[in-house]
C-alpha positions as CSV (number, residue, x, y, z in Angstrom):
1,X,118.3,-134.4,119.4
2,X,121.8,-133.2,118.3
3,X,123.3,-136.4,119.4
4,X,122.1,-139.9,119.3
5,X,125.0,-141.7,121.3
6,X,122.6,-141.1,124.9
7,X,119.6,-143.3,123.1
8,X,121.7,-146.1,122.2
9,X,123.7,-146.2,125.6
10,X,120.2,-146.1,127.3
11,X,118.5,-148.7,125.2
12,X,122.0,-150.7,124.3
13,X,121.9,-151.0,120.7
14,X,124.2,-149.6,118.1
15,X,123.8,-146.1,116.0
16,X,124.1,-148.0,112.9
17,X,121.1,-150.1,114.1
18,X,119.3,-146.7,114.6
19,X,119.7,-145.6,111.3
20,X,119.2,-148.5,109.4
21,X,115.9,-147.8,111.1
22,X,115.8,-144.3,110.3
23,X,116.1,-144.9,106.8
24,X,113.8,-147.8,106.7
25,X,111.6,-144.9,107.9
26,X,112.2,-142.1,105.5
27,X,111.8,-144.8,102.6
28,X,108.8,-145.6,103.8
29,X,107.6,-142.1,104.5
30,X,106.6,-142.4,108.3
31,X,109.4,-139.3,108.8
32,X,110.9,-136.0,107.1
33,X,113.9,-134.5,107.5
34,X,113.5,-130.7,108.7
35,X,116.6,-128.6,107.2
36,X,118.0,-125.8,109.7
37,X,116.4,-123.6,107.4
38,X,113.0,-124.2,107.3
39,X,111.0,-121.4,109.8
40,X,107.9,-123.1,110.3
41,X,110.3,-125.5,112.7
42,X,111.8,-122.8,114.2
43,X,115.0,-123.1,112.4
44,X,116.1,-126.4,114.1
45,X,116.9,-129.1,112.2
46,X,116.1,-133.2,112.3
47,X,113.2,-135.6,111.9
48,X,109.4,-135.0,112.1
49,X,106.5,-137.3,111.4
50,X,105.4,-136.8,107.9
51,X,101.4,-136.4,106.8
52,X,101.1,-139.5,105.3
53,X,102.1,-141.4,108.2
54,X,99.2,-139.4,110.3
55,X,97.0,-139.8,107.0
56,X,98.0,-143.3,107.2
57,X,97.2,-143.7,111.2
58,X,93.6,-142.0,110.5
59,X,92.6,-143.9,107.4
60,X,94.1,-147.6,109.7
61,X,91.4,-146.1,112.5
62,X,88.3,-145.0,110.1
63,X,89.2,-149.3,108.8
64,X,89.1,-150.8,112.5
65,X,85.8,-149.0,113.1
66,X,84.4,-150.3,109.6
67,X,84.7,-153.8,110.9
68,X,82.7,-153.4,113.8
69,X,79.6,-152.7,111.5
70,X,77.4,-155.5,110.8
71,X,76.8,-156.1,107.0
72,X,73.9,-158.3,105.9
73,X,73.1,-161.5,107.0
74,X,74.0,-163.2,103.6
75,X,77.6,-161.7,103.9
76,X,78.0,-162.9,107.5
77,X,76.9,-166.5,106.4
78,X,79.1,-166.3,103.6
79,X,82.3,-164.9,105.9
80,X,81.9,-167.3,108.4
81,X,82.1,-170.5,105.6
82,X,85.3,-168.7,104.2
83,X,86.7,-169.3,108.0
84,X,85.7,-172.6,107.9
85,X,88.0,-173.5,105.2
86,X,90.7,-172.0,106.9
């Protein structure tokens, strides 16, 4: 998007609230800029999803399913005393 001023009259908050959050993104590595010169965009500049933040989403996924594994009966005795002290 060229312009930002239709998302923040349709969702009523403020462009610097956007790119606080923009920032807060890029720092964190979720999003890349794309310079107008870059041809495997098609020349158009802005923000993309980086790798690691799709890295990140697959490696959070291959976790979840980990827990749903049962380990050994010793570790599930020993998991459910830990929650007893909580």
């Amino acid at each position: 998007m060229p312009n930002l001023q239709p998302l923040c009259d349709k969702y009523d908050f403020t462009p610097r609230m956007l790119e606080t959050v923009r920032s807060k993104m890029r720092r964190m590595g979720l999003i890349d800029h794309v310079s107008r010169f870059n041809k495997a965009y098609g020349y158009r500049e802005g923000w993309v999803f980086s790798s690691r933040f799709s890295r990140a989403l697959s490696r959070l996924s291959e976790l979840s399913k980990g827990f749903r594994n049962r380990k050994d009966a010793l570790q599930e005795k020993k998991d459910r005393d830990l929650f007893m002290y909580v």
